[in-house]
C-alpha positions in Angstrom: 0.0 0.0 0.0 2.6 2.5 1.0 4.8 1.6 -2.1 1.4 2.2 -4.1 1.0 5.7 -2.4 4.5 7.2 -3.6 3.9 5.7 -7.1 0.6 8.0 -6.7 2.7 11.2 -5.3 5.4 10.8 -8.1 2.8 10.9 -10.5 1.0 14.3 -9.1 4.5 15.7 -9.1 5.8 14.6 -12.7 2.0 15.5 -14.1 1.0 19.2 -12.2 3.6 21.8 -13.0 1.7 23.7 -10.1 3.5 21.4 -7.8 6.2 22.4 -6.0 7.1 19.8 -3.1 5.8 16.3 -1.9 4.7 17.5 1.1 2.5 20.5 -0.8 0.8 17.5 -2.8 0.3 15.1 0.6 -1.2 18.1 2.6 -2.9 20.3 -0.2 -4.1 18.3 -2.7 -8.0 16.9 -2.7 -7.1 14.4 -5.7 -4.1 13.1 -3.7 -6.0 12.9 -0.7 -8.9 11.0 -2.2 -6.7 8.5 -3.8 -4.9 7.8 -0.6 -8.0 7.5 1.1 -9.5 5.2 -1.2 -6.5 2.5 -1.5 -7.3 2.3 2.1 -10.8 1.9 1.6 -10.3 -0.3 -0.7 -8.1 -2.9 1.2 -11.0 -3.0 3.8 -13.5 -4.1 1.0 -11.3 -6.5 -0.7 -10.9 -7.9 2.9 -14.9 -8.2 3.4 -15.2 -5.1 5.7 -17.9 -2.8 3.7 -19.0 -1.0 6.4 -15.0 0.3 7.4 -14.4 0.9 3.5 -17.6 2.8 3.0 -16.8 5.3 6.2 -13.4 5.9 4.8 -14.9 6.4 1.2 -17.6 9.0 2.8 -15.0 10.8 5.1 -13.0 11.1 1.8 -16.3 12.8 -0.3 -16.6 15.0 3.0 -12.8 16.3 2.7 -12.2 16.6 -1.0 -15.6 16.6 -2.8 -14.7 13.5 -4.6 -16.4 10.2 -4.9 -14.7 6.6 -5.4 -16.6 3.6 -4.4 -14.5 1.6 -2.6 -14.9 -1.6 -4.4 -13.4 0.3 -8.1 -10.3 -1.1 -8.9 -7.1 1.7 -9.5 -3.9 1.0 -11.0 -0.9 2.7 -10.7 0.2 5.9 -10.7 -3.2 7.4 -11.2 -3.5 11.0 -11.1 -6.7 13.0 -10.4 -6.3 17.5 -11.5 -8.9 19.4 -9.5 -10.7 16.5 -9.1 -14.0 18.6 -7.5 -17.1 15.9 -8.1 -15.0 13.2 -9.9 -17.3 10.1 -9.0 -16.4 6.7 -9.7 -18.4 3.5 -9.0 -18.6 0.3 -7.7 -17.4 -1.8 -10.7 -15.1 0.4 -12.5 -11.7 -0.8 -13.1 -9.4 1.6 -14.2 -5.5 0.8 -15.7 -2.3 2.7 -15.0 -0.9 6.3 -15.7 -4.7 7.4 -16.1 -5.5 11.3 -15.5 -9.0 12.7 -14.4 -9.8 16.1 -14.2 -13.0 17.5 -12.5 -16.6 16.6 -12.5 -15.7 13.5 -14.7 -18.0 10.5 -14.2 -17.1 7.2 -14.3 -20.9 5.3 -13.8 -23.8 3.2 -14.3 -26.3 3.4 -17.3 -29.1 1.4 -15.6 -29.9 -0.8 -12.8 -31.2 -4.0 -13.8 -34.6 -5.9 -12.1 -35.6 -8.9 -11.3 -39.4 -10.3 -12.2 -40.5 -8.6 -8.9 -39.1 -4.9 -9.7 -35.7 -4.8 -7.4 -32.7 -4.3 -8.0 -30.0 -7.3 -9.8 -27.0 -6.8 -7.6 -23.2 -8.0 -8.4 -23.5 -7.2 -12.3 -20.7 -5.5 -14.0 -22.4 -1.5 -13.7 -19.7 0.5 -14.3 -17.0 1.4 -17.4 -13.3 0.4 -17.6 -10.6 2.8 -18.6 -7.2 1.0 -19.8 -4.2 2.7 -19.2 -2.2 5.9 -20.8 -6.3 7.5 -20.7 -6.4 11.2 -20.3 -10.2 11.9 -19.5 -11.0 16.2 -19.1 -13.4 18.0 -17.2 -17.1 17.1 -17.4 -16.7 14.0 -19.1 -19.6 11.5 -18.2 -19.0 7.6 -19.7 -21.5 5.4 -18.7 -22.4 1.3 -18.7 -20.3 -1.1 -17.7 -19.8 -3.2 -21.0 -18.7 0.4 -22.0 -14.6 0.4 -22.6 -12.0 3.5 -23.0 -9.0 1.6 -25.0 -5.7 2.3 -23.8 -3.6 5.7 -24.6 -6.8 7.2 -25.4 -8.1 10.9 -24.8 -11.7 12.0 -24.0 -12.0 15.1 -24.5 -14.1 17.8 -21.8 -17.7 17.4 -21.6 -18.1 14.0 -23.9 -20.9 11.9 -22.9 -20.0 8.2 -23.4 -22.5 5.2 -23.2 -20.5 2.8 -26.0 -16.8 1.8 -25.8 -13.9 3.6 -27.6 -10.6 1.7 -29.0 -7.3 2.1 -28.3 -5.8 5.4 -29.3 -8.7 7.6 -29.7 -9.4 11.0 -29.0 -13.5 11.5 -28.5 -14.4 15.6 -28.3 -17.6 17.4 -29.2 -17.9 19.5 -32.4 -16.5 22.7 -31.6 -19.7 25.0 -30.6 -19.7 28.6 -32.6 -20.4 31.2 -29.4 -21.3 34.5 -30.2 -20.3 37.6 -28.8 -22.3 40.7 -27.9 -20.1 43.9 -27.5 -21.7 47.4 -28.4 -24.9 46.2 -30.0 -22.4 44.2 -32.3 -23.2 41.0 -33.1 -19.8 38.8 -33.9 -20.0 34.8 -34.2 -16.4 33.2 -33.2 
């Protein structure tokens, strides 16, 4: 765990040009903070103990604003920028060297029922995201037979409900704004 955890500082140092010491990042930084917590959280649930790795997950929402389930599965040297209302569920499983910035989420399309209306639990809910992924702000991606390939870019505000192959960059269309100034119209 503790080998894990300076993997995850490294990579806030080498990836934030904001940052200027380890102990800035350890003290300072909500997507640092939240990743710590949850490798804790996240032994505890792998070891059976939800109700443990839920109170660490909910103390970490508390302090950072940031949500991950503590049953999602994080490889190394993953790096959250900003991070404000990043959620991540249950079943996600995410590679190494990925990069979240804020308000992404990582979630469930639908719940499936049962003949009597409640909810199916243990299915596969929630997307996976191979490694070398850079996912920007906003970003929602949804279902969890949805699959970000490896080395791929999402670009800020995508909403994602099918899988993506390796090397891609998904953006939206680039919106024309226009601009009022002085009773002056002007489209950008």
């Amino acid at each position: 765990m503790f080998a894990r955890m300076r993997e995850d500082l490294a990579a806030f140092m080498e990836r934030d040009p904001a940052a200027r010491s380890a102990i800035e990042i350890m003290l300072l930084y909500p997507g640092y903070k939240a990743v710590r917590m949850h490798r804790k959280a996240n032994f505890f649930y792998r070891h059976n103990m939800y109700f443990l790795a839920r109170a660490i997950s909910q103390r970490a929402v508390r302090k950072t604003g940031i949500e991950i389930h503590p049953g999602a599965t994080i490889g190394r040297r993953f790096f959250i920028d900003h991070g404000t209302g990043v959620v991540i569920g249950e079943t996600c499983i995410i590679g190494k060297n990925v990069k979240l910035y804020q308000g992404v989420t990582l979630g469930a399309l639908s719940f499936a029922k049962d003949e009597n209306g409640n909810l199916v639990k243990g299915n596969k809910r929630h997307p996976d995201v191979e490694d070398n992924v850079v996912i920007y702000a906003g970003a929602t991606i949804l279902g969890g037979e949805t699959r970000i390939g490896h080395d791929s870019v999402i670009g800020g505000n995508v909403w994602l409900v099918h899988s993506v192959p390796p090397f891609s960059k998904v953006y939206n269309s680039q919106p024309s704004p226009t601009v009022k100034s002085n009773n002056n119209q002007v489209s950008l």
